[in-house]
N, C-alpha and C positions, 0 to 999 in steps of 0.2 A: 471758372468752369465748374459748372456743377456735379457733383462728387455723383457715382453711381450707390443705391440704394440696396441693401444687403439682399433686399427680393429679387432686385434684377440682378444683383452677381449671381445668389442662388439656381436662379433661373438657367443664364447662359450658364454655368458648369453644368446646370443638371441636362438641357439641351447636347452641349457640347460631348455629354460622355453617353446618351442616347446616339447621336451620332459616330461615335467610335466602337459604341457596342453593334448598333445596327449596321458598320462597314465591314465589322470583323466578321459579323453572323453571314453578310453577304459573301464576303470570302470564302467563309467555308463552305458554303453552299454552294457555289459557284465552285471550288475546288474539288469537292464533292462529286456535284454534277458531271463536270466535264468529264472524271475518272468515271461515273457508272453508266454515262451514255456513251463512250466509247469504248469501255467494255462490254456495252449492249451490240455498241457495231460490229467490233470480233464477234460475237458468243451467235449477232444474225450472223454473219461470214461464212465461219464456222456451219453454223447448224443447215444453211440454203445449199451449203456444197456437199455436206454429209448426204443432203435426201436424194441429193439429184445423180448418186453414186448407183444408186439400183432403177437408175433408168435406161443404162446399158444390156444390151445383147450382143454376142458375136455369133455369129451363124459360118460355115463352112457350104460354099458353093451348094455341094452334094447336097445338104442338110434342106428337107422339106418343113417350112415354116409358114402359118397365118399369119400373113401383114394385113392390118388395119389402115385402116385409109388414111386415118390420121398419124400414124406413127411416120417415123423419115426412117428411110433405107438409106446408107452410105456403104457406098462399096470400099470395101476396104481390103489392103494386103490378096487373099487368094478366099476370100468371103466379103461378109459383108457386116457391118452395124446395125440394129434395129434400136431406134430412140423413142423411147414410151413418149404419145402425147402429153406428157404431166413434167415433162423437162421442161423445169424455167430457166429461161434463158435473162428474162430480169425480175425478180423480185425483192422487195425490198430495199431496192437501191443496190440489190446484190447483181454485178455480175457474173455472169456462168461461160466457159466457154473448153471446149473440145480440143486439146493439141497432141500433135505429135511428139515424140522428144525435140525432133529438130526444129521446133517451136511455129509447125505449119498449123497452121486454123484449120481444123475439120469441121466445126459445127459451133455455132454460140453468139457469144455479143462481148466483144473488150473494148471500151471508148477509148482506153490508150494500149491498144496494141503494139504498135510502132516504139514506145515509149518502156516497153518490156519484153519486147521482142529478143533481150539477150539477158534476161532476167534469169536462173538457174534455177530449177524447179526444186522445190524443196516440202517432201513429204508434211504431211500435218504441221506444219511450222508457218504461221504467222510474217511476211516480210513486209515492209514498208521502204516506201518510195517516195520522195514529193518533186511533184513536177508542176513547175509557175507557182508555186508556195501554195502548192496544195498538197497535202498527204495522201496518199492510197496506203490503206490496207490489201494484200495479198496470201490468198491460201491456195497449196496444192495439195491438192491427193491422187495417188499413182490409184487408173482403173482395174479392179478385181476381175481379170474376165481373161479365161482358160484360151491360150492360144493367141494373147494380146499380151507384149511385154511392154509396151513403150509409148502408150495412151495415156496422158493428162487429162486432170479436170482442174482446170483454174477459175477460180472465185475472188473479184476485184468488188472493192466500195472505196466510198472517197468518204474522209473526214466530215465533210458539209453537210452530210446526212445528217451528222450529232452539231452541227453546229449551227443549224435552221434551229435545232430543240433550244439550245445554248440562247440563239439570241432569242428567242420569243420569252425568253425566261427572264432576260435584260431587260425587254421592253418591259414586260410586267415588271422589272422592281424599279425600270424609274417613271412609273406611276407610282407606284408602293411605295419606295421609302421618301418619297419629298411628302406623301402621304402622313408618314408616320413621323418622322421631321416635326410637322405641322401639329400633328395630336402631341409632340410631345410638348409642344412651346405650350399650347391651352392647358394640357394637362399640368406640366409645372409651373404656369401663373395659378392655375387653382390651388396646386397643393402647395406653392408658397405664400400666398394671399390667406390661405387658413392657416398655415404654420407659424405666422408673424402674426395675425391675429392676436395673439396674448400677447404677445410679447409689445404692440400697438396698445391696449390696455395697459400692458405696465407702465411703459412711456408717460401716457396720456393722465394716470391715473397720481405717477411719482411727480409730474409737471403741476399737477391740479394743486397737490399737496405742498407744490413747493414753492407758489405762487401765491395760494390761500392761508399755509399754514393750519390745513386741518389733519391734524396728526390722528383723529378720531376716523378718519378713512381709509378704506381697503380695496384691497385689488380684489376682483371677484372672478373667475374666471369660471365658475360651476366644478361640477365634480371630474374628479381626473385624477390621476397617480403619475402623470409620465414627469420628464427633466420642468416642462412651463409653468407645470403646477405645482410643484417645488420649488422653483424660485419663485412664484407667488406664494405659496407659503411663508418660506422665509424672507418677504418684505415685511408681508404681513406681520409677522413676529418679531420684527424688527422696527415696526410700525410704533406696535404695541409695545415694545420694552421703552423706546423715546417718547413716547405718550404718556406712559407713567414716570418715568422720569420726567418732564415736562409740571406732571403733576405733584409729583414727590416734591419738586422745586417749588413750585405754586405755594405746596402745605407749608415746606418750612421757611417759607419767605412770612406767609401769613402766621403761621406761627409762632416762628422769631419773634415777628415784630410786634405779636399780642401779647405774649410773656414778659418781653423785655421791656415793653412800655412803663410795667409798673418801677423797676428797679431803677430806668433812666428818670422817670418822674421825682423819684424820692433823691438821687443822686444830684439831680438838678435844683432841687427845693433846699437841698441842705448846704447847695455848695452857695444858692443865692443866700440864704439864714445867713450862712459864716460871713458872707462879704457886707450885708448890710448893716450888723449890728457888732457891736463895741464886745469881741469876743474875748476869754483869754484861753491860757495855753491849754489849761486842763480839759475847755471847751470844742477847741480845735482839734483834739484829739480824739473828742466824742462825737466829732462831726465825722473825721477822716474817719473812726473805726466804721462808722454805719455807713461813709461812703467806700469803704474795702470789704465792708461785708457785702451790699447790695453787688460788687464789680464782680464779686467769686461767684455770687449765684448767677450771674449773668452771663461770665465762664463756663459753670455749670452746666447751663443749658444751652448755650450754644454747641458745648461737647458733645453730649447727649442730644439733641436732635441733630447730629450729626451722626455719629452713632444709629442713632434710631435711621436715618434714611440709609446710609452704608448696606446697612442689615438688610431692608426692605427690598434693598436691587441687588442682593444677591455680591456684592463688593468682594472681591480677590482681596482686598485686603487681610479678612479672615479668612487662613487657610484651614482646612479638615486636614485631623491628623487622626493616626490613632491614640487613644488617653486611655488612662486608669481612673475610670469615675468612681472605682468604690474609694483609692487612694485622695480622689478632689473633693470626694464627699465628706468622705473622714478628717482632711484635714480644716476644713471648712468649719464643722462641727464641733472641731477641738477648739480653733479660734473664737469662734462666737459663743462658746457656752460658758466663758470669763465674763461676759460682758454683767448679766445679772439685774440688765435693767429690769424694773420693777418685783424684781426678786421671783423672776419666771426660770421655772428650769426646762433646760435642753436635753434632750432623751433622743440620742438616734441609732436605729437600729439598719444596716449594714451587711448588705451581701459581700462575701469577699471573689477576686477576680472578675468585677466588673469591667468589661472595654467596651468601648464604643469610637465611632468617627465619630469627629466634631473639632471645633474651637473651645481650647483649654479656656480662654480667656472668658470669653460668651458666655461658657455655660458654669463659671464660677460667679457671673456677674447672678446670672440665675437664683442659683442658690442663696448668695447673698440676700439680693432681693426681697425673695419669700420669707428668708427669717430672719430681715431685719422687717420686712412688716408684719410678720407674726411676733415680734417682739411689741412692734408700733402700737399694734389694736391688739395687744394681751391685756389680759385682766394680771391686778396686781394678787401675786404670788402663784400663777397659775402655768402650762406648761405648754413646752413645743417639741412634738415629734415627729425625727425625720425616719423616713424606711427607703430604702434601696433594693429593689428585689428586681432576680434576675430570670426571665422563663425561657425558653426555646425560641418563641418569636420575639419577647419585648422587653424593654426596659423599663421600669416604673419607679419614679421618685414620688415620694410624698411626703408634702409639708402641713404640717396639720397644728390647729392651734384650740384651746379654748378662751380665746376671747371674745369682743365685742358683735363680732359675724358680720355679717351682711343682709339686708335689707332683700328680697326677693326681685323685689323692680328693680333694682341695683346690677344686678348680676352679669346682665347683659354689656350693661355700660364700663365694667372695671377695666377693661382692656382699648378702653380709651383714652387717646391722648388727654393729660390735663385733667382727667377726671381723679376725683378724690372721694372713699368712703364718708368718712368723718371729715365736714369742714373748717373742726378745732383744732387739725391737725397739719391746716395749709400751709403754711410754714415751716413744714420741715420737708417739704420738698414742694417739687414742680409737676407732678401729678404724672409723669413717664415710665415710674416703675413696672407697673404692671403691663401699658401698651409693651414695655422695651422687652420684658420676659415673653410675653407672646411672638415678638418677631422672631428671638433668639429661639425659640421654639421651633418656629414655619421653617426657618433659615435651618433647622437641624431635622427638617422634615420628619416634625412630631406632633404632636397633640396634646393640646393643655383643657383641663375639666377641671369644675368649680364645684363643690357641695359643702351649703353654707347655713345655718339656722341664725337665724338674728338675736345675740345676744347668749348661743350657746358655739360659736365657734365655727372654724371654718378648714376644708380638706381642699389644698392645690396638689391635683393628679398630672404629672410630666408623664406620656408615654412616648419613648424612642420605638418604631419597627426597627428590626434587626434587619 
């Protein structure tokens, strides 16, 4: 059986609670209704019996009066009644009618007379009756009129008056709400059909990708800030951190396998030398040395461009702590200026209470670095100075040398892999030191600057933002 589609569940909930919203809304309205059209039916009851209260006259035999033609004369008691033509006897579904206390009909209209015939007449007060499951409303008001104690006016309506309104008001909503039912299903196919939209791209877009393997590809959704386009962000970024990695791996496969060609060549060449010719011990031992030297640098750098990619993806392995860099500077400083190769001296000068975030480890490799290649390309008896200075926003290390410098078209290239100043010097390294201090840099979100004269010397500027 085929699974229902997140749009169609969407759908039917969003239908389904349209539906509960619009029975509730009906309810009330209909609750509503019923309460102000049958308090419309008292308030007419009420008000057709009020008017028809000043349609009475009582006259006394003796008493000489103008009867109009249209008026009714009832002789009553020892005179007589005079009932203004403007007496309704039905309006508005209201009836109107004349009694005696002993509930004798003098004048008027009651469809259920017989049916109230022992009813108890009760001043301004509202009674209710049903009769064959119908309701009557009933009003009495005792007649004002000098010389009449015991004159009724009764005022009858039936419920059905409010409930002809009631159902024409049904019939209208069920037209209306299968109406609105119906708008709601179109409605929520549209706005689930746009709503899934991206979220159809991301699908289509993650399948492409994982089918083709083009990690070079993105989800595009156009511009937008809501929850869709945040998670197409972060695929996106996600996209891209596996893409460089992808590529990180690429480098240091090609890498690898460029570097270490030469030391497995020479490893190989020396180990067929020893087997094919009449060695002896002192021999083999000058084989094994150059084959233990060539295996360290090959350790070397397999370390090191490992390292080197860690760095570049940002690797949890280096954690950021806070350090005393004037303390890593200084003691750095004290180590290396024993060293005294080429008879170069070391001069550094030291802000005190330097801190900064970072990796102790990283950013001593740093230092090293710089002045052990400021030592590399010194001139012999010549010098290297470090500065540590500390301002409001920044931190600034500098290693400064006067020797061999660098080449101007050069300068660009130093922060490449593999790349080397002086090519007399290949040899004593694998050409990573300078790429590997520029990542430790990135990776400690800083900024490394080069100013260099060929032949007079060269300034490596580290600036940390605070």
């Amino acid at each position: 059986m085929k699974k229902m589609s997140i749009g169609l569940k969407i759908m039917l909930w969003f239908t389904l609670i349209v539906i509960i919203i619009v029975a509730i809304t009906y309810g009330i309205i209909f609750s509503i209704s019923y309460k102000i059209i049958h308090k419309g039916i008292k308030d007419s009851l009420i008000e057709t019996v009020q008017n028809n209260l000043d349609q009475f006259e009582y006259y006394k035999s003796s008493d000489k009066v103008e009867i109009n033609q249209v008026d009714h004369i009832i002789y009553y008691d020892e005179g007589y009644l005079k009932i203004a033509a403007t007496f309704l006897q039905h309006s508005n579904e209201v009836y109107t009618a004349l009694y005696k206390e002993d509930f004798s009909l003098i004048y008027g209209e009651n469809p259920i007379s017989k049916e109230v015939s022992t009813l108890k007449f009760t001043d301004s007060v509202i009674q209710e009756i049903n009769i064959d499951g119908t309701l009557y409303y009933i009003f009495d008001k005792k007649i004002p009129l000098d010389g009449v104690n015991n004159l009724w006016l009764r005022g009858i309506i039936s419920e059905e008056h409010g409930n002809s309104q009631i159902k024409t008001i049904e019939r209208i909503s069920m037209i209306v709400f299968p109406l609105i039912i119906f708008i709601s299903l179109i409605g929520g196919y549209i706005i689930v059909k746009k709503m899934l939209s991206p979220i159809h791209k991301i699908s289509t877009t993650a399948k492409q990708i994982g089918e083709n393997g083009e990690l070079t590809k993105r989800i595009d959704l156009g511009k937008g800030n809501d929850e869709l386009h945040e998670l197409a962000d972060s695929f996106n970024f996600m996209l891209g951190k596996l893409e460089l990695s992808f590529l990180k791996e690429q480098q240091f496969i090609s890498d690898a396998s460029h570097e270490l060609r030469t030391p497995l060549s020479v490893i190989l060449a020396q180990s067929q030398l020893s087997l094919e010719k009449n060695t002896s011990i002192d021999e083999y031992k000058q084989d094994f040395e150059v084959i233990i030297r060539q295996s360290k640098n090959m350790s070397k750098l397999v370390n090191d461009l490992l390292d080197y990619t860690r760095i570049q993806m940002q690797s949890e392995k280096y954690k950021k702590e806070k350090i005393n860099l004037t303390q890593l500077v200084s003691s750095i400083c004290s180590d290396l200026s024993i060293l005294k190769e080429k008879n170069i001296t070391l001069t550094c000068e030291i802000e005190p209470d330097v801190y900064m975030k970072g990796n102790e480890e990283l950013l001593s490799r740093v230092i090293i670095n710089l002045i052990n290649n400021a030592y590399r390309y010194g001139k012999e008896n010549g010098n290297i100075f470090v500065n540590l200075k500390n301002t409001k926003k920044e931190i600034t290390l500098l290693v400064q040398d006067d020797g061999i410098g660098i080449k101007e078209d050069e300068i660009k290239k130093i922060f490449d892999r593999f790349y080397q100043v002086d090519s007399s010097h290949s040899g004593e390294g694998i050409g990573l030191g300078l790429s590997m201090v520029y990542e430790i840099v990135k990776f400690h979100n800083g900024k490394i600057k080069v100013e260099s004269k060929f032949g007079k010397g060269s300034k490596f500027f580290i600036i940390f933002q605070k």
